[in-house]
N, C-alpha and C positions, 0 to 999 in steps of 0.2 A: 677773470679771463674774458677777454675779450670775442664776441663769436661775426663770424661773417654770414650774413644771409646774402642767398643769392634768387634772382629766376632765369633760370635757362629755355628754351623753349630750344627743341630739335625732335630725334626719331628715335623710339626704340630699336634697337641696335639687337638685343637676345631676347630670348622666351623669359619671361617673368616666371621666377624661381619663388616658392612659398614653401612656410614651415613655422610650425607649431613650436614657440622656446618659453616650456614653463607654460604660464598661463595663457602668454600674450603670441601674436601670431608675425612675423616678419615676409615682405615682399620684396624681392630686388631683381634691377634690371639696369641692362648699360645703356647709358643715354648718349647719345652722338651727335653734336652740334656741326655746322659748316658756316664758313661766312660765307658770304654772296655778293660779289659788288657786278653794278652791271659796267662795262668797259666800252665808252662812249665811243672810241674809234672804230673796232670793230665791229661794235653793236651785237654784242653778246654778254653772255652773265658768267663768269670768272669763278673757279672754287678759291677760295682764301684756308687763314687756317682752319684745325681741327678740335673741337674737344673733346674729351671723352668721359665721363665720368658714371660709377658708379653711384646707381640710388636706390637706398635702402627706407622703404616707407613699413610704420607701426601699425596692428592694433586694428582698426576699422579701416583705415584706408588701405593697408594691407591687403584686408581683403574686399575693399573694392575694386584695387587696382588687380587683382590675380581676377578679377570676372570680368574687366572692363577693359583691359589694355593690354594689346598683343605683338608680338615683333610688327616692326616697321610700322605703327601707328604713329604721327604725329602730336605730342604731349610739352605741357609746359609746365615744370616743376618749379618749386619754390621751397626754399629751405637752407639749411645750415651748411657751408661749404668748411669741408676739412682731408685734412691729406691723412693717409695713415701708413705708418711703414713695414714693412715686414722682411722676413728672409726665406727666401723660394731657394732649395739647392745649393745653400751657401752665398748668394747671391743676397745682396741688399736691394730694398724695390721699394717702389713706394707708390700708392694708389688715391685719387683725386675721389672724394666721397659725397656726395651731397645727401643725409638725414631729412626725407623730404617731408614737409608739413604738409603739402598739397601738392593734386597732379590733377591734372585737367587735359580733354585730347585740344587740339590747339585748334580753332573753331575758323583758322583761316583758311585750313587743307581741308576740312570734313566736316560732314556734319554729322549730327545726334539729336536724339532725344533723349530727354531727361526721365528719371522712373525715378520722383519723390519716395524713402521707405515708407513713412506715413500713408501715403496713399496707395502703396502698395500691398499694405498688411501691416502685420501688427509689429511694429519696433520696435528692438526689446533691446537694442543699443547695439548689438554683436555683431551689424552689417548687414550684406544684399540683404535682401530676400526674395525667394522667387518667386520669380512674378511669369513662367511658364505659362501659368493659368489664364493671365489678361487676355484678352482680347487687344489685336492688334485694331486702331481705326485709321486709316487712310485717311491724308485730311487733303484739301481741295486748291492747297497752295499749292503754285509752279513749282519746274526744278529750279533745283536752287542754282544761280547763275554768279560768274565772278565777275567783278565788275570791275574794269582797267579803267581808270579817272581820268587816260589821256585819250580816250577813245570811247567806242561804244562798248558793249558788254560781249566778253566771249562765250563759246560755250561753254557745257555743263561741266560743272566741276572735276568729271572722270576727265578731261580733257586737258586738265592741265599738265602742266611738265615738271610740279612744285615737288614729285617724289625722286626726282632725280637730282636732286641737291646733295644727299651723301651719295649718290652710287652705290652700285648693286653689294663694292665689297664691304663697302662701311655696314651695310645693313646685312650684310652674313655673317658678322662677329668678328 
């Protein structure tokens, strides 16, 4: 059988659902893509279509996506795309699934820092660890700035308008 990987990059759409099955631990969340084209006569940016798909991540990313990724966070998943069908109420349905390998927040809307486990304590393979204890250090770089390559740079990244590509309903489920 032949399998389709995909990467999608959009927004968390619901609250990231966790659970314990058997040994191993599962994470899911709705992912909500938009197209974007910008419309040279009016000079504005257009919604095109929608996707939506559910993502179901294993195991240790499981659970670093249930401590790391919250509704309406910006993320870019990678993984296996498949339909599955089912019957709701007698009704035939069927749902768009992506089995994700990885999930990253999408480093074009936001930024982060990284908490290596190694460096964090001791990794014993089963995910986070907390790392409450650290000491936060402030470090001495600017804010972080977007940079429009037909122009000069705008302001600070809260300034952008990039969270408004699904709208408010897409991101309330």
């Amino acid at each position: 059988m032949y399998e389709t990987w995909v990467t999608v990059s959009g927004n968390v759409a619901t609250d990231v659902t966790w659970r314990r099955v058997g040994e191993s631990t599962v994470a899911n969340f709705r992912l909500m893509s938009n197209e974007r084209r910008f419309d040279g006569q009016s000079g504005t940016w257009q919604d095109g279509k929608r996707l939506a798909v559910r993502v179901t991540c294993w195991r240790a990313l499981a659970e670093n996506v249930r401590m790391s990724v919250t509704k309406g966070d910006p993320v870019v998943v990678h993984g296996r795309l498949h339909t599955s069908d089912y019957e709701q109420d007698g009704v035939k349905r069927s749902s768009t699934e992506i089995d994700a390998q990885s999930v990253g927040l999408d480093l074009r809307k936001v930024c982060t820092k990284v908490v290596v486990l190694q460096d964090a304590g001791v990794d014993d393979g089963r995910g986070p660890v907390d790392v409450s204890h650290l000491t936060v250090v402030e470090d001495d770089l600017p804010a972080a700035r977007y940079t429009d390559l037909s122009g000069p740079p705008a302001g600070p990244m809260s300034d952008l308008e990039d969270d408004e590509v699904l709208g408010e309903e897409a991101l309330a489920g």
